[in-house]
N, C-alpha and C positions, 0 to 999 in steps of 0.2 A: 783755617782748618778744613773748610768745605773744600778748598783748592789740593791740597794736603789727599785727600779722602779721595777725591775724582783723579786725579794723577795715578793713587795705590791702586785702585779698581782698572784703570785703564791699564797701567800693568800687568796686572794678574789679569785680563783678560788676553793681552799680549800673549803674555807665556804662556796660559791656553792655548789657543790660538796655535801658535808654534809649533807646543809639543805633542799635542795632543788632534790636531785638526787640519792643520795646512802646511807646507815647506816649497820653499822654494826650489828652481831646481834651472840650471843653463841646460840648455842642448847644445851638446858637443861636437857634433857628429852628421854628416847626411844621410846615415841609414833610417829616418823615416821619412825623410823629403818622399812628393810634396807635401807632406800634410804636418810635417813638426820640420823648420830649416833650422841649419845653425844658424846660433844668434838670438833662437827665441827664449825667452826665459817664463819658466810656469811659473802657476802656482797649484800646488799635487793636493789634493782632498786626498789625507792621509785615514779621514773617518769610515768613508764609505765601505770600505772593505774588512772593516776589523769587525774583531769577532762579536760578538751583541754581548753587554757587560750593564756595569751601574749606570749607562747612558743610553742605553736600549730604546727607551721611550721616546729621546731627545734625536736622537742622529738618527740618519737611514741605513741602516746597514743591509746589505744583501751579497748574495753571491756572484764571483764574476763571472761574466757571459762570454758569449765568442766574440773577436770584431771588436773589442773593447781596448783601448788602450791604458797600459799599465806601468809602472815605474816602479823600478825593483831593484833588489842589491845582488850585484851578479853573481850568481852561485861558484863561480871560480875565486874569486876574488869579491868578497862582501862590502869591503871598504870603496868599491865604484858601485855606481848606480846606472841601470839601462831605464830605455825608455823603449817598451816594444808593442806589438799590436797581437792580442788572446786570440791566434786558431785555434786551439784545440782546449777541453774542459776534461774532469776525469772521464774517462770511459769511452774517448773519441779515437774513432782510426784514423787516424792520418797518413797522407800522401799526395806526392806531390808529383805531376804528370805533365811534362813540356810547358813549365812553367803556371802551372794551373794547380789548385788546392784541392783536393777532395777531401770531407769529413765526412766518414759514414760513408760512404759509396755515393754522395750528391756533392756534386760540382757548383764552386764556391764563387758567388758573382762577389768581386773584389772590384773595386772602381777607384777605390785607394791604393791600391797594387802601383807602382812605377816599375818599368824594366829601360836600363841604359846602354849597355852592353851591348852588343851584336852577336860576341860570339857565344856556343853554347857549352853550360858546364855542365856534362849531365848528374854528378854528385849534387849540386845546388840546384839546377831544374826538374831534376827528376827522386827526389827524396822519399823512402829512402832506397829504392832500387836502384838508385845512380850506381851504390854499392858503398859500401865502408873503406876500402881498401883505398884513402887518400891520405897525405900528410896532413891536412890542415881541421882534420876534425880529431878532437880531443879523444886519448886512448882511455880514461874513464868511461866517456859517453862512447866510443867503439863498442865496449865491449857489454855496457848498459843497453843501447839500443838493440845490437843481438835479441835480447833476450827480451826485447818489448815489440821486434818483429812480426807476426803472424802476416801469411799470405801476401807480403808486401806492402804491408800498411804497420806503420808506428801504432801502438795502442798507448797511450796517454794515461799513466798509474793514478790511484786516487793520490789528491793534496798535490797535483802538481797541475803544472798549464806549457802547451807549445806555442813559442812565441815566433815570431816573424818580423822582421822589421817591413814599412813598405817599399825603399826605396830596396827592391830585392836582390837584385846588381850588386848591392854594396851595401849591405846587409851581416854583420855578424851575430848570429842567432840561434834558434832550438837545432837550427841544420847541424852547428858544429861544435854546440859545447854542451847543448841538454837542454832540459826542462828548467823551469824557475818552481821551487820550491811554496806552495800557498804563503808560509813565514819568513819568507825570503819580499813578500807585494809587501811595498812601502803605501800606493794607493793610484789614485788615478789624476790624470792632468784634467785640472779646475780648468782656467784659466791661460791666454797666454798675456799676461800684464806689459808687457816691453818686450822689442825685435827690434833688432838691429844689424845690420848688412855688414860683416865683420871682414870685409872685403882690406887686408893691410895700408898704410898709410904710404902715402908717395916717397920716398928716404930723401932726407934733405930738409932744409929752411926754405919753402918758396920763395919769400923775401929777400934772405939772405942778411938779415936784420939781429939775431940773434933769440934768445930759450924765446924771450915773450910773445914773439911773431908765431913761432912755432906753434905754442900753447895755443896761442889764439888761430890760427889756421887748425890745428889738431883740435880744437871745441867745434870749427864751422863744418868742418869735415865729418865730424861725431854727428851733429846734428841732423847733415843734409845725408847719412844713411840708415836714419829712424826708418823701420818698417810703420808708417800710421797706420797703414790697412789692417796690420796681423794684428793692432793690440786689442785686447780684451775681447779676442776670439775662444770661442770654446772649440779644442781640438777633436776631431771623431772620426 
């Protein structure tokens, strides 16, 4: 029965756990290389950032800061999830000048910032004075950013946040689809528990033996591109 009892408990702390506190999550994508690659897989503190309720006392909740990294359900599309990095809180100007951040009129020392690129785009380097007039920035947020303009600086509405990815080259972002809504943060990256260099498999049987060779070549291949250094890194 005690065995019975410890299993049920272990459960129900599981699905806690789950629903209510941590989620896993892949990274898909190089737009926040270096500092999240594909291949790493989190684990998201879904607590941190909710609102203070019957558990107030227990979890830490607070607000999100700048420079913070966040994991959200993308406001175009809810059913995908981003992972991006908090420039801007309510009430911040933003802009972006020859690939440089300003918030508030102070220039933003970023040391997680990547640029890959050589060539210059001045709608993504220089935001948002680059100008609107591109195809590749959303006609909602066009005509939203307008009116969040002043003086050439984005003003940042309350209940929302500008997101940035770091790898900014290659980055799809607050530049070109909007804001992430406060209820739209899922929470922030715990954890990275497992990486892994998802670099494709050579095509073919090395051996030429048949499936079992394969499977077994396709486990030693798995194994020898485990990231060990990324795991159980805390990402920032």
């Amino acid at each position: 029965m005690s065995t019975l009892q410890s299993l049920a408990a272990t459960i129900v702390i599981a699905v806690f756990l789950i629903t209510f506190a941590v989620q896993a999550f892949q990274i898909p994508s190089e737009s926040m290389e270096k500092t999240l690659l594909i291949g790493d897989y989190l684990l998201v503190d879904k607590a941190h950032y909710a609102k203070p309720g019957l558990f107030s006392w227990l979890l830490p909740y607070r607000p999100i800061r700048r420079q913070e990294i966040i994991v959200f359900r993308y406001p175009v599309n809810p059913q995908q999830h981003f992972v991006k990095r908090v420039i801007g809180v309510p009430g911040d100007h933003i802009r972006l000048v020859n690939k440089h951040v300003y918030v508030n009129w102070v220039k933003q020392p970023e040391e997680f910032a990547t640029f890959n690129w050589a060539a210059h785009d001045r709608f993504r380097d220089e935001f948002p004075n680059g100008g609107f007039f591109t195809d590749r920035i959303a006609s909602k947020w066009f005509i939203q950013a307008q009116k969040l303009t002043q003086d050439g600086q984005l003003i940042v509405p309350e209940g929302h946040y500008f997101v940035l990815g770091d790898n900014r080259d290659d980055s799809y972002d607050s530049r070109y689809w909007g804001l992430v809504p406060v209820e739209n943060v899922v929470g922030r990256p715990l954890v990275i528990y497992w990486s892994m260099d998802q670099t494709p498999l050579e095509s073919g049987d090395p051996s030429g033996s048949g499936k079992l060779s394969t499977l077994a070549y396709s486990a030693i291949h798995s194994f020898r591109n485990l990231r060990w250094n990324r795991m159980f890194r805390v990402p920032n």
